[in-house]
N, C-alpha and C positions, 0 to 999 in steps of 0.2 A: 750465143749459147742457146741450147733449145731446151725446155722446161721437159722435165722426168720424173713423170706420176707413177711411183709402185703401189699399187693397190692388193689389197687382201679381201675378198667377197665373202661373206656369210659364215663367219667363221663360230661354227656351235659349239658352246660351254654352259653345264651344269652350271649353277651361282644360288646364291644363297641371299642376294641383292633384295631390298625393300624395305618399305615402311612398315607394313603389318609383319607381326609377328610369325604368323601362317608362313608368311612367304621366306624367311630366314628358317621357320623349321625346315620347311615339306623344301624346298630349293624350286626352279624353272630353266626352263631354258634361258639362255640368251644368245644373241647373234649379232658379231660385232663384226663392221665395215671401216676399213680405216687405208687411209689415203697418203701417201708419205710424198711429197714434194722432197726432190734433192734439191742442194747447191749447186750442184755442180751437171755437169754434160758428160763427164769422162769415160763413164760406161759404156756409152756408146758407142765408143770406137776404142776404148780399150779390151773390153771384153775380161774385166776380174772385177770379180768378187769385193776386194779393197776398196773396191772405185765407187759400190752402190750398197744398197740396204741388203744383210740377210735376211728376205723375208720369211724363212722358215724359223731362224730363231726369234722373229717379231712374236710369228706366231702363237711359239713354244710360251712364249713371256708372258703375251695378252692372254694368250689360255689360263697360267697361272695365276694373273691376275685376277682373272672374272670366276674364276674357282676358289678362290680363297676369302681371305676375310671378308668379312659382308658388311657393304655398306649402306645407305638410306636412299640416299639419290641415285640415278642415274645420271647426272650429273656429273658428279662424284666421281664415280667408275669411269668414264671419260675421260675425266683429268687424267686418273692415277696411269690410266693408258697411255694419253700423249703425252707426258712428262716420263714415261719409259719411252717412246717412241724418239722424244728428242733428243732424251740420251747417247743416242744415234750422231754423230757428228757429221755425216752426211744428210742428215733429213734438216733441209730448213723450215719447214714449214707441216702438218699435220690437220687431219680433219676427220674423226674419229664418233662413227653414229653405232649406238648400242641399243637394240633393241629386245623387248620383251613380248613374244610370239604371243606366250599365252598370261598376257595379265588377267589379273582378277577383277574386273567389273562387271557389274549387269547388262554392258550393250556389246552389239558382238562389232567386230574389228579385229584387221589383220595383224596387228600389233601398234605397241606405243613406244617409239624410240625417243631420242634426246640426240643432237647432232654438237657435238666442237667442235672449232676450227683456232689452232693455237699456230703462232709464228715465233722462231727463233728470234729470243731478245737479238738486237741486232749491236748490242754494248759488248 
């Protein structure tokens, strides 16, 4: 079997994510990277849709997520990602980096992300 990375690249969503208050008012960007490992090879040579991740409804979903209710970590928002992502019965495995373009500190940097890496219980 040969291992099947579907990847999603810089995927920008409005959010309301943070510690300080500021930042659940006013909201920021965020840009979320996320890596889905299948089980299985079959798409390969079957060519459907059934066989592999839709990754435009991943999309649609992670978008929802990072727009909506606001949480403190980024961390946090990670999870809530991969645990939709594994939902997925085809994905065994996830690796899911969100970052914040323009966070709020006094030194300057390209952004501050937080990376997961979750695997399907294997029970």
């Amino acid at each position: 079997m040969s291992d099947v990375v579907v990847r999603i690249r810089g995927l920008e969503v409005a959010g309301r994510h943070g510690v300080h208050e500021a930042e659940r008012v006013l909201g920021q960007r965020f840009v979320a990277d996320i890596d889905m490992v299948l089980a299985h090879d079959r798409s390969t040579t079957s060519d459907d849709l059934a066989d592999t991740v839709d990754y435009a409804t991943i999309a649609d979903d992670v978008a929802e997520i990072i727009a909506g209710e606001p949480v403190a970590l980024l961390e946090r928002l990670c999870r809530m990602i991969a645990d939709r992502v594994l939902a997925e019965p085809v994905v065994a495995a996830v690796t899911v980096t969100v970052a914040k373009p323009q966070v709020a500190i006094r030194h300057v940097l390209d952004d501050v992300s937080v990376t997961l890496h979750v695997e399907r219980d294997a029970s």
